[in-house]
C-alpha positions as CSV (number, residue, x, y, z in Angstrom):
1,X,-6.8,21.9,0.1
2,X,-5.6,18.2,-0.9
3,X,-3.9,15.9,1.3
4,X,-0.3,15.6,-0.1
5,X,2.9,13.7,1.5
6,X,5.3,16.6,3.0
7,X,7.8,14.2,3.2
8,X,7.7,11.5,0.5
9,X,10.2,8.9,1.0
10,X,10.4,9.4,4.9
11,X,8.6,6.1,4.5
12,X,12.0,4.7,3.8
13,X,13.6,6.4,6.9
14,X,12.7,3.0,8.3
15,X,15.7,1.3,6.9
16,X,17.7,1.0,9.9
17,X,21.7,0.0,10.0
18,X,22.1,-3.6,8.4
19,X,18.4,-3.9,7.5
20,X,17.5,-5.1,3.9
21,X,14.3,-6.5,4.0
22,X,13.0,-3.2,2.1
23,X,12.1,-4.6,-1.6
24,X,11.0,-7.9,-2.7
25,X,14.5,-9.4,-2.4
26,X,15.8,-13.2,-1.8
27,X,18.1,-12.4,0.7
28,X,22.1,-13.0,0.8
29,X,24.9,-10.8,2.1
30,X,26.8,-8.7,-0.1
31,X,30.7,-9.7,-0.5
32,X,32.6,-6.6,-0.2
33,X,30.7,-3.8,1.5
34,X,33.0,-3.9,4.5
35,X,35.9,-4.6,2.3
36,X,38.6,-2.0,1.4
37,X,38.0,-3.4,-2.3
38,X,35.4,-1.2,-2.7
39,X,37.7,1.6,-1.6
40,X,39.2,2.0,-5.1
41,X,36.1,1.0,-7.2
42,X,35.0,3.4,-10.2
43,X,33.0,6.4,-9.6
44,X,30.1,8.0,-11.9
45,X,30.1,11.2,-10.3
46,X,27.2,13.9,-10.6
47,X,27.4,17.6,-10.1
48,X,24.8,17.3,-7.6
49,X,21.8,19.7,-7.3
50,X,21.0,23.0,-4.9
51,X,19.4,21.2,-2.5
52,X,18.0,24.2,-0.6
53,X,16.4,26.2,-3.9
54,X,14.1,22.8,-4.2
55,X,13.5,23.1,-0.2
56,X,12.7,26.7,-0.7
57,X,10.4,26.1,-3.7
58,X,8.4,23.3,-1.6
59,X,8.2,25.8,1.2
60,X,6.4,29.1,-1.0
61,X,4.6,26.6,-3.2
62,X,1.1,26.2,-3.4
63,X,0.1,22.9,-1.1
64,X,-2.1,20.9,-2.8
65,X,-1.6,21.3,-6.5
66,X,-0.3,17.0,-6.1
67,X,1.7,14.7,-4.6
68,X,4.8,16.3,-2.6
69,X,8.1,16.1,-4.8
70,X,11.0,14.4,-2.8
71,X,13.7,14.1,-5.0
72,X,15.2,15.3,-8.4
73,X,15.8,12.7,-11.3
74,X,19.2,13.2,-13.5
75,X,19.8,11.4,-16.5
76,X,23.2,9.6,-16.7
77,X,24.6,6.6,-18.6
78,X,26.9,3.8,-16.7
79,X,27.3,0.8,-17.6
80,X,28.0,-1.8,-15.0
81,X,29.6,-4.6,-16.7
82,X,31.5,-2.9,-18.8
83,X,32.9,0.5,-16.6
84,X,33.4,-1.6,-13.4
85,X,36.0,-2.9,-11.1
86,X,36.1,-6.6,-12.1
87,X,37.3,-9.3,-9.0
88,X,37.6,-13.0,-9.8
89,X,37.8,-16.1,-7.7
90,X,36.4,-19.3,-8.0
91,X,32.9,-18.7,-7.7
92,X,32.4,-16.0,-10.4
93,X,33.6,-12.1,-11.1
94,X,32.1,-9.7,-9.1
95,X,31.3,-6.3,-10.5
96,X,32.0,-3.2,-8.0
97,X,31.4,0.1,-9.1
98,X,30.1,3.5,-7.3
99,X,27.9,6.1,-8.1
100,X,27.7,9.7,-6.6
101,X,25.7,13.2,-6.7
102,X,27.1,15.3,-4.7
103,X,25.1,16.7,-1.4
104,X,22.4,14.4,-2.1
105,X,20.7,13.1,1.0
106,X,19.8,10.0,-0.6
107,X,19.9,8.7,-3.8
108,X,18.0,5.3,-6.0
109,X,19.0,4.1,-9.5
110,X,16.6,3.4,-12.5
111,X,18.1,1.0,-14.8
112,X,17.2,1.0,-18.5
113,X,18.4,-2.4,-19.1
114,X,18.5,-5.1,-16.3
115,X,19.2,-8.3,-17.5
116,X,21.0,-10.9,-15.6
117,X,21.7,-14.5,-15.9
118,X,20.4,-17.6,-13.8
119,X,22.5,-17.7,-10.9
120,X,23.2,-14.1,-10.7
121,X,22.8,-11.4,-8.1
122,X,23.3,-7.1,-7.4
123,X,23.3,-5.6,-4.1
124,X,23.4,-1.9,-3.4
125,X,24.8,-0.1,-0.4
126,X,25.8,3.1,0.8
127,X,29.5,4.5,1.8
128,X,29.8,3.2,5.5
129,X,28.4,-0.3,4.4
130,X,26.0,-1.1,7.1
131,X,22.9,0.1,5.2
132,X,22.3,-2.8,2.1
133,X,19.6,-3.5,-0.6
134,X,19.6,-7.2,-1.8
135,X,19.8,-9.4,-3.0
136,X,18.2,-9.3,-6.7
137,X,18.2,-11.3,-9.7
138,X,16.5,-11.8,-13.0
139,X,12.7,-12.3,-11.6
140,X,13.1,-8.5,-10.1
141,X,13.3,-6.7,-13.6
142,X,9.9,-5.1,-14.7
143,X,8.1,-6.2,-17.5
144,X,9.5,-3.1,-19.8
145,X,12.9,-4.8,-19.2
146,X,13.6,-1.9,-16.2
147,X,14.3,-2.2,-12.4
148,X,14.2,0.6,-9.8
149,X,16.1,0.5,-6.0
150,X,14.7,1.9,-3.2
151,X,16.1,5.4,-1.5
152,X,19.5,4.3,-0.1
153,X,20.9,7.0,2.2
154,X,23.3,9.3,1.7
155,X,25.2,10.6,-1.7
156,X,27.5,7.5,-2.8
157,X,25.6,4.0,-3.8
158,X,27.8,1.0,-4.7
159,X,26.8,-1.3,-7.1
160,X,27.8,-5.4,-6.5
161,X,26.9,-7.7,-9.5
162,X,28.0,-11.3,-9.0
163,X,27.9,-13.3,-11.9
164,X,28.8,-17.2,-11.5
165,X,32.0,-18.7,-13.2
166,X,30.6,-20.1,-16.5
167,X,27.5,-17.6,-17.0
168,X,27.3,-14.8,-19.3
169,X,28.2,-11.2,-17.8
170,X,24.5,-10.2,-18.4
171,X,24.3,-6.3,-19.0
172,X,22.8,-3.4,-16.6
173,X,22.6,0.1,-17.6
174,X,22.2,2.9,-15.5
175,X,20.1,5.6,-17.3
176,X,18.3,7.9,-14.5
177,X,19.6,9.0,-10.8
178,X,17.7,10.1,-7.6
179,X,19.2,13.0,-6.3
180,X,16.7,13.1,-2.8
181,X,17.1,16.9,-1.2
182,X,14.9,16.0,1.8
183,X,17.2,14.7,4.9
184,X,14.6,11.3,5.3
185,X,17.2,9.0,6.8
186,X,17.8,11.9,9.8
187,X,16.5,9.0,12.1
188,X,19.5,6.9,11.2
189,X,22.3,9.3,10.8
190,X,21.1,10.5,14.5
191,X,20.8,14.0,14.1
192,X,18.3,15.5,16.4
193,X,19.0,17.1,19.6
194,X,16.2,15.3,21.7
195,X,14.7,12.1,21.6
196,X,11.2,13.2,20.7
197,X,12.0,14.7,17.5
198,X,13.9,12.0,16.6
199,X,11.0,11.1,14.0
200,X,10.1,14.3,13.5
201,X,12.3,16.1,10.4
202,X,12.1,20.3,9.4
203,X,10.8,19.1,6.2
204,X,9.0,16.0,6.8
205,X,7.2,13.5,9.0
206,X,3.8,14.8,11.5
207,X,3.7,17.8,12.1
208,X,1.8,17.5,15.1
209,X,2.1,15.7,17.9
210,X,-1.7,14.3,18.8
211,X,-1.0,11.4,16.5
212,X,-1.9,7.9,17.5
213,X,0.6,5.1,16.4
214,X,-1.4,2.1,15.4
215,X,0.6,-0.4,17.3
216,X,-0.9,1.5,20.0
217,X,-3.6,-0.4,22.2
218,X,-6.4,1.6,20.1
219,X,-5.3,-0.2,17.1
220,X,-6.8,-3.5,18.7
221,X,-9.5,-3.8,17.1
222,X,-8.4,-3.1,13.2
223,X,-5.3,-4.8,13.1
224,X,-5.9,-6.9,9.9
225,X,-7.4,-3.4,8.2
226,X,-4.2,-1.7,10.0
227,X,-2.0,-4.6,7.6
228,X,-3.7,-2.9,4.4
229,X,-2.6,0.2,4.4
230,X,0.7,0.8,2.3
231,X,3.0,4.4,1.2
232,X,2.9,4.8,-2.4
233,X,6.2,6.2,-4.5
234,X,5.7,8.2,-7.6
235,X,8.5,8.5,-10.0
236,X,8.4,10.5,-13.5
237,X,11.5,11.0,-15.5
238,X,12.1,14.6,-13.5
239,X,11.1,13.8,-9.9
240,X,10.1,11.6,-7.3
241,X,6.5,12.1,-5.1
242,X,4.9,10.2,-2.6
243,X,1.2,9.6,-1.7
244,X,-0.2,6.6,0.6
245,X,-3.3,3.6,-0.1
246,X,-4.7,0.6,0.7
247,X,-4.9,-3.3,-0.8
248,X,-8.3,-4.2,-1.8
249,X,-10.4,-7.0,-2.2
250,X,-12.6,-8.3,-4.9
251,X,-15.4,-10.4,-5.0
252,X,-13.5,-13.5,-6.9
253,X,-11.2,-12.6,-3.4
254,X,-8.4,-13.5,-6.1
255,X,-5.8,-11.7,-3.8
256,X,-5.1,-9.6,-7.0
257,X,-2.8,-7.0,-5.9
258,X,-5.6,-3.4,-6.2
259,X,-4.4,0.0,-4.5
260,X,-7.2,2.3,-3.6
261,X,-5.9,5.5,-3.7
262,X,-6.7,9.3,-4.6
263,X,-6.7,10.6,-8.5
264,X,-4.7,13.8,-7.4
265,X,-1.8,11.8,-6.3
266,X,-1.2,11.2,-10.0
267,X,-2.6,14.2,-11.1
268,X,1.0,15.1,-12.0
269,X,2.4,17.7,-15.7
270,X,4.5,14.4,-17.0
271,X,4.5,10.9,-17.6
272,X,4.8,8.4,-14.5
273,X,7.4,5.4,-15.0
274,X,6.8,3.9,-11.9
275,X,4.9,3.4,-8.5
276,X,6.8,1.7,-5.2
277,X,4.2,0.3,-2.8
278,X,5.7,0.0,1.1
279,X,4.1,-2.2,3.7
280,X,4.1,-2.9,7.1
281,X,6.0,1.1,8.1
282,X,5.2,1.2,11.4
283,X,6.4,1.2,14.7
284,X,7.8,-1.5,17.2
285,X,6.4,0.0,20.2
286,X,3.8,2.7,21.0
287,X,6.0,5.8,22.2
288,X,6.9,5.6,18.5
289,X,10.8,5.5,19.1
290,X,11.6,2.8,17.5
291,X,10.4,1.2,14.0
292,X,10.8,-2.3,11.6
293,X,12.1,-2.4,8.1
294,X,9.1,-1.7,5.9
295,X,8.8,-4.3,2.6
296,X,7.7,-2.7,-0.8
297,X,6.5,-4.0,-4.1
298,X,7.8,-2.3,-7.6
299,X,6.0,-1.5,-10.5
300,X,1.8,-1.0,-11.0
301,X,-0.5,0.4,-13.4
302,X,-3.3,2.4,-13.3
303,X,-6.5,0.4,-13.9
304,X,-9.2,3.0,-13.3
305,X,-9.3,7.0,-12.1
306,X,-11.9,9.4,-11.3
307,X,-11.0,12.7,-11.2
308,X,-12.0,15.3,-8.6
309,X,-12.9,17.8,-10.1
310,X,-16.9,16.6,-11.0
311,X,-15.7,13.0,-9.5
312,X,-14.7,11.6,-6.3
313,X,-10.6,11.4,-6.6
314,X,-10.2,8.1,-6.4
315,X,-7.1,6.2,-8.0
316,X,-7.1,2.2,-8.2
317,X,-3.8,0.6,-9.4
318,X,-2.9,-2.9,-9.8
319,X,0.8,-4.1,-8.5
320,X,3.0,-6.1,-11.9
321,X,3.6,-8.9,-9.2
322,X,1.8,-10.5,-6.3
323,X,2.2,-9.1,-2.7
324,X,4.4,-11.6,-0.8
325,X,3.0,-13.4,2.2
326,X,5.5,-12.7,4.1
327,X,4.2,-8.5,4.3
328,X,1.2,-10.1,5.8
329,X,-1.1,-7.9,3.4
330,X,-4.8,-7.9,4.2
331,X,-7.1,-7.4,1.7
332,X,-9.5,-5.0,2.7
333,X,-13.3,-4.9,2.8
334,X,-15.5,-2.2,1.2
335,X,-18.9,-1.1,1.4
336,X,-20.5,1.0,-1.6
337,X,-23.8,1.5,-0.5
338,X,-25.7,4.9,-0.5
339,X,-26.2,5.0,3.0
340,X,-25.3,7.2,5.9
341,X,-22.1,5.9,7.1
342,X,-20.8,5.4,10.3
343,X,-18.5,6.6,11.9
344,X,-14.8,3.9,12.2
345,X,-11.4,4.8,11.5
346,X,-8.9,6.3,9.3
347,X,-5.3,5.0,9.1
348,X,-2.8,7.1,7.2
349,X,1.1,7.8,7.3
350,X,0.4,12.1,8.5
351,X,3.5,13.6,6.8
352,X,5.4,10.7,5.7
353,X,5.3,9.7,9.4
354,X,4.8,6.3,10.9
355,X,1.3,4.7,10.4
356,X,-1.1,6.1,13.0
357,X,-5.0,5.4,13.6
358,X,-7.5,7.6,14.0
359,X,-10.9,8.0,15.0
360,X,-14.0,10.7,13.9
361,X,-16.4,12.2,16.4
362,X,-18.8,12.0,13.4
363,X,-19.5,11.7,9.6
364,X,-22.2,13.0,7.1
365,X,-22.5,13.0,3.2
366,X,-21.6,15.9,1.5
367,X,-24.1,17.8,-0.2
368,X,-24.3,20.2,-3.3
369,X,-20.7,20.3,-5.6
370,X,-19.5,18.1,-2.5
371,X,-22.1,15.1,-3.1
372,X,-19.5,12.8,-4.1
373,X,-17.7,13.0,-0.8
374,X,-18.1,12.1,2.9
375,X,-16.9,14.6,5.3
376,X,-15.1,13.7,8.7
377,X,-15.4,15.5,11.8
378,X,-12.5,14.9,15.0
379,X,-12.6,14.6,18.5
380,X,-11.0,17.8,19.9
381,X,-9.0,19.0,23.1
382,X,-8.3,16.1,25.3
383,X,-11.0,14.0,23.7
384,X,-7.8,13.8,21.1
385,X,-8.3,10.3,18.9
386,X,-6.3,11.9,16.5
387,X,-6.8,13.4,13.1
388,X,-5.2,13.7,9.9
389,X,-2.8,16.1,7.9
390,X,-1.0,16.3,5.2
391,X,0.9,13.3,3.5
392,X,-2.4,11.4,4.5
393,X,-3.8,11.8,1.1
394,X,-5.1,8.7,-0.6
395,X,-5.8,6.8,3.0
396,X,-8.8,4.7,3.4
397,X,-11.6,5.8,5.6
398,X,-13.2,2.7,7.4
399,X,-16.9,2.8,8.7
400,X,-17.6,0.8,12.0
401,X,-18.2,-2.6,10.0
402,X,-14.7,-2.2,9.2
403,X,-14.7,-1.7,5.4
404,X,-13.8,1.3,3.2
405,X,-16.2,3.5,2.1
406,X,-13.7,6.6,1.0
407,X,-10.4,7.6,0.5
408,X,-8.8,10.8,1.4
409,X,-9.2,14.0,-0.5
410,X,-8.9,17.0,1.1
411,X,-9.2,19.1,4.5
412,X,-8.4,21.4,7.0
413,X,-7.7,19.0,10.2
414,X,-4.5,19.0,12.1
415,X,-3.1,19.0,15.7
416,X,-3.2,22.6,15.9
417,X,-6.7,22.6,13.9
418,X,-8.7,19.7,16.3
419,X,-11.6,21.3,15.3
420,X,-11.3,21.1,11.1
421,X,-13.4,18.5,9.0
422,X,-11.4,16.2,6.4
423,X,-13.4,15.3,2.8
424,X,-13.0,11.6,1.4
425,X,-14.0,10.7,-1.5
426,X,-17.1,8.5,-1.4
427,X,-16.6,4.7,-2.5
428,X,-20.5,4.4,-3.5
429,X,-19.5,7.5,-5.7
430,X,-16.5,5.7,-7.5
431,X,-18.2,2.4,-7.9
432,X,-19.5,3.4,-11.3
433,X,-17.6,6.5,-11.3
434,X,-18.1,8.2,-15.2
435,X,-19.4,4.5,-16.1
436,X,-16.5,3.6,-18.3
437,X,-14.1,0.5,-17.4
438,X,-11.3,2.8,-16.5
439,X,-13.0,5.3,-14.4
440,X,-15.2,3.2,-12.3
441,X,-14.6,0.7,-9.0
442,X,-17.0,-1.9,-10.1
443,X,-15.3,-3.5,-13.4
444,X,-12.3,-4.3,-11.2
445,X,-14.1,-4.9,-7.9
446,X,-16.8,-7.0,-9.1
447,X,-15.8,-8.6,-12.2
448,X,-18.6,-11.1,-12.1
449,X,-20.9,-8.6,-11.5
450,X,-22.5,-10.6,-8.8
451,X,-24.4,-6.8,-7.5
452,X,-23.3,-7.0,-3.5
453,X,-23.3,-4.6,-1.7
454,X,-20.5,-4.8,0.5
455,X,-17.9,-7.8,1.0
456,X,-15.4,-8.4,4.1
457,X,-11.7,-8.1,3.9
458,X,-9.3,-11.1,3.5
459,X,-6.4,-12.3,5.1
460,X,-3.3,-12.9,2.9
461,X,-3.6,-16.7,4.6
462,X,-7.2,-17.3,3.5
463,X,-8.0,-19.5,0.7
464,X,-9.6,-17.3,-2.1
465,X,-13.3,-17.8,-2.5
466,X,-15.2,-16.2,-5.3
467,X,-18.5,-14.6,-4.1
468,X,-21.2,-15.7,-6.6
469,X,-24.4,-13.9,-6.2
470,X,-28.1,-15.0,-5.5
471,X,-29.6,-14.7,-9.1
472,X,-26.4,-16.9,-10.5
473,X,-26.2,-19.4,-7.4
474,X,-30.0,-20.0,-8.0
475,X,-29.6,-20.5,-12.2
476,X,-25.9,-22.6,-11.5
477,X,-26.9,-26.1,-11.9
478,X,-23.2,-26.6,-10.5
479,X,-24.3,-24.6,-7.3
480,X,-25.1,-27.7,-4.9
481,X,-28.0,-27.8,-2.9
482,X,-28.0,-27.3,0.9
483,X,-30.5,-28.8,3.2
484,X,-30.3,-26.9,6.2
485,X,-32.5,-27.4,9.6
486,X,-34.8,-26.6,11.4
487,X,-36.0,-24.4,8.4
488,X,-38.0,-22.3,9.9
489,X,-35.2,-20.8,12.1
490,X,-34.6,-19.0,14.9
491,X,-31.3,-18.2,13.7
492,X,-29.0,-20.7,14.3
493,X,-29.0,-23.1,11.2
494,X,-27.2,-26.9,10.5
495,X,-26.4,-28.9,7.8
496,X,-24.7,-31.7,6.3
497,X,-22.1,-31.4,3.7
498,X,-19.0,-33.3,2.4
499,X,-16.3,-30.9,3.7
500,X,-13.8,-30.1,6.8
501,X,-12.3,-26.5,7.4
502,X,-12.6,-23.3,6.6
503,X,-15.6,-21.8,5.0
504,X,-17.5,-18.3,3.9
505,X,-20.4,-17.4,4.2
506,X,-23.4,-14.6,2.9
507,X,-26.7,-14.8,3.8
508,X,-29.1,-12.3,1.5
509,X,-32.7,-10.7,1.5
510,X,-34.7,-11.4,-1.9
511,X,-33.4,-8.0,-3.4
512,X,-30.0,-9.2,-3.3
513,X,-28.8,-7.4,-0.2
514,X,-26.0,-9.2,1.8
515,X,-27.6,-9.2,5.3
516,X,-25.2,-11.0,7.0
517,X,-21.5,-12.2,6.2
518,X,-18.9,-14.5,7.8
519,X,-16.5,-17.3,7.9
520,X,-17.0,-20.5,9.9
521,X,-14.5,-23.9,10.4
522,X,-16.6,-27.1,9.3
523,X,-15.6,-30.1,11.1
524,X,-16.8,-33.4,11.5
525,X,-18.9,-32.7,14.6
526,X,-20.4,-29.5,13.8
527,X,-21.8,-28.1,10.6
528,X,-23.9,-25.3,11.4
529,X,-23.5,-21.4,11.6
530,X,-25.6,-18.7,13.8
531,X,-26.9,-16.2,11.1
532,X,-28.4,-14.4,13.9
533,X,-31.5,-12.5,14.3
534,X,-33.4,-10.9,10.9
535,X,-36.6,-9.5,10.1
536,X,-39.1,-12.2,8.9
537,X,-39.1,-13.6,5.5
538,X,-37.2,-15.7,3.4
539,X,-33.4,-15.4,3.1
540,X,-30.6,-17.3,0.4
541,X,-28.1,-18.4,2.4
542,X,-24.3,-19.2,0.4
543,X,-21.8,-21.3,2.1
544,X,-18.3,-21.3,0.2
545,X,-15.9,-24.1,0.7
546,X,-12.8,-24.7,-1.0
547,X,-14.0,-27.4,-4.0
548,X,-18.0,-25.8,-4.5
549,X,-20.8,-23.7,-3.5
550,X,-23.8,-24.6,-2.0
551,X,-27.0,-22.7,-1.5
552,X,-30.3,-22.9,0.3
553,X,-33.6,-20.8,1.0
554,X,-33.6,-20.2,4.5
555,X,-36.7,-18.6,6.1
556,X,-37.3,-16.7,9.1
């Protein structure tokens, strides 16, 4: 059975009272959400939908068949400039104006036109005002000319577009509603009768209770692999899903904005307008009871799929904008080799929850029909290092060198199931995929086509270094030379070269295999780098610095 989110846009239960750091926004406060202007603002009002006949139909449908459905889509028309409450003063007219489906339990706009002037911004929020989106201006609208909010909780959103004395009104059309009929902002609203199941809702979030948040002290040692993993929206023009990822790196380590995800989280009967990427939803503390404002990116395409039936479900998009530095993203390291893989970690958001860590007793290889995937066995009992379930679908499994070699499929684990085995989707499998450019890793992951093997993560602070790979460094008569000694080494190598600070670098066999990887700072005192101990022979070692590349045989 696939992996699927239960409860889709509990990733957005996150946005606590006065929090609107949620979307790629610039910050402001809005004018008149605690003002009784807003009181007698327009209203495009919506019939609303049955919110328990969508529940029910979750409940009796077959799990698996996708991504889980969150929310219903209704097409309206509103224009904003033209059907709102106008207020002028001396720095501009403000535009207020409300918009309603009835019983929703949270609701986000699609806007078919969303074109502002310089100096203008919009801010959403909901009835009591404390809850805001904002603000956003011109450089937010997609490159179709659309823009999308984020779930905003309850059933009333108000619109506030300030336009600055002088400037055009702009225009911004309202063409689709989010009517959500899962109760995902439960956590703000305060609902629960106990504590512990204050993150827990009937339809949503883990189910279980083994679960390991990764701001827990196991997370120590994958913090920056933690940093990669992001919730994934879905919206189509009839309904909202949600599946989960992780930001990938490439060998030009470009920080171009790849999602590795799974194929069946698309696998969907209609068109997709849009994808939402959140970061950084997690919790404060380890007893999980309390939680930031997670950041999200709008709009990607899909670069390349591989479906699973006869492939390895894997999905790679490709955000329309860069990922800001201020998520911290971490581009994470992969390693698509055919070898036995070892056993690391898999971080996923189980049920819409918060992001939690967990570790397998064991992996193998599939065999037979299930060749293209790698199958996870969990600790069990009190050996509990958790496990997955589903809403983990599309999470990146990370072997013990810390790099992904699968995403998730399918599986039977859960709290109450210790004992069940997970299948991910094997990244040596998807690297050429069906060998076309849209259905294969490698075009997109190694554009050079420089042949390694595996490649590190990068930090969203490191300066990009393209890897360049033996056969080229060795033809590249703009590849400088580097005289390293003693030559023969022991392992520990040094060198002279014109350059201070930070610097990568690969050491390789004479096949082409990466041996060894790293990064080292170059000062003026010591140039020199441990490549530790290998097997006899001779060895191309590559040291990256920001202005060239320099390269030297090094043998053993």
């Amino acid at each position: 059975m696939k992996k699927v989110f239960v409860s889709a846009f509990i990733a957005m239960a996150l946005f606590f009272a006065n929090n609107a750091v949620a979307q790629v926004s610039h910050g402001g406060e809005p004018l008149f959400n605690r003002s009784m202007v807003k009181a007698g603002v327009p209203e495009l009002s919506h019939p609303g939908i049955d919110n328990q006949r969508f529940l029910d139909e979750d409940l009796s449908a077959v799990k698996g068949a996708g991504p889980m459905r969150v929310g219903i889509m209704q097409d309206t028309r509103l224009d904003v400039v033209g059907e709102a409450k106008t207020v002028k003063d001396a720095a501009g007219t403000h535009y207020l104006m409300a918009v309603e489906s009835e019983n929703a339990t949270f609701m986000s706009l699609h806007f078919s036109q969303f074109e502002l002037p310089e100096g203008a911004t919009v801010f959403f929020y909901d009835q009591s005002g404390d809850f805001f989106l904002g603000s956003f201006n011109a450089s937010d609208v997609q490159e179709d000319g659309t823009f999308y909010t984020q779930a905003i909780p309850g059933s009333r959103v108000y619109i506030e577009y300030n336009v600055p004395e002088g400037q055009e009104p702009g225009s911004l059309v309202i063409d689709r509603v989010c009517h959500g009929y899962k109760d995902i902002f439960q956590t703000i609203a305060g609902n629960y009768q106990a504590a512990e199941e204050s993150l827990k809702g009937a339809h949503g979030s883990a189910e279980g209770n083994c679960h390991i948040n990764v701001v827990c002290p196991e997370g120590d040692d994958w913090r920056d692999q933690i940093r990669s993993v992001v919730a994934i929206a879905i919206y189509t023009n009839s309904a909202a899903y949600m599946c989960s990822g992780a930001v990938v790196n490439n060998t030009r380590q470009d920080k171009k904005p790849y999602i590795l995800s799974a194929f069946h989280c698309q696998d969907l009967d209609e068109t997709i307008q849009n994808f939402v990427c959140y970061f950084l939803y997690q919790t404060n503390t380890c007893d999980g009871y309390s939680g930031p404002g997670n950041k999200s990116v709008t709009g990607a395409n899909i670069i390349a799929k591989y479906s699973y039936n006869g492939g390895s479900d894997f999905l790679l998009l490709r955000l329309r904008q860069s990922i800001p530095d201020s998520y911290k993203p971490y581009y994470a390291g992969w390693d698509r080799r055919s070898v036995q893989p070892t056993a690391g970690a898999g971080i996923h958001h189980p049920g819409g929850d918060y992001k939690k860590i967990s570790f397998p007793s064991s992996v193998t290889r599939g065999s037979g029909s299930y060749n293209k995937f790698i199958i996870t066995y969990w600790y069990t009992g009190n050996q509990n290092k958790g496990v997955t379930e589903e809403g983990s679908s599309g999470s990146p499994l990370f072997n013990a060198d810390k790099r992904i070699v699968g995403q998730l499929y399918a599986g039977s684990s859960a709290c109450d199931n210790m004992g069940g085995a997970d299948l991910y989707g094997r990244f040596y499998s998807s690297w050429t995929g069906n060998n076309t450019d849209n259905g294969q890793l490698k075009k997109w992951l190694d554009p050079d086509d420089t042949g390694i093997e595996t490649l590190d993560g990068l930090d969203y602070q490191a300066d990009p270094v393209a890897i360049v790979s033996p056969q080229d460094a060795a033809n590249d008569h703009s590849v400088c030379n580097l005289n390293v000694y003693p030559n023969p080494t022991t392992g520990i190598v040094h060198f002279d070269v014109d350059a201070l600070g930070s610097a990568n670098y690969k050491l390789f066999d004479l096949n082409g295999r990466c041996v060894k990887e790293g990064r080292t700072v170059l000062t003026a005192t010591s140039q020199a780098i441990n490549l530790g101990q290998q097997a006899k022979g001779s060895y191309v070692l590559q040291l990256f610095t920001a202005a060239r590349t320099y390269t030297a045989i090094v043998i053993y």
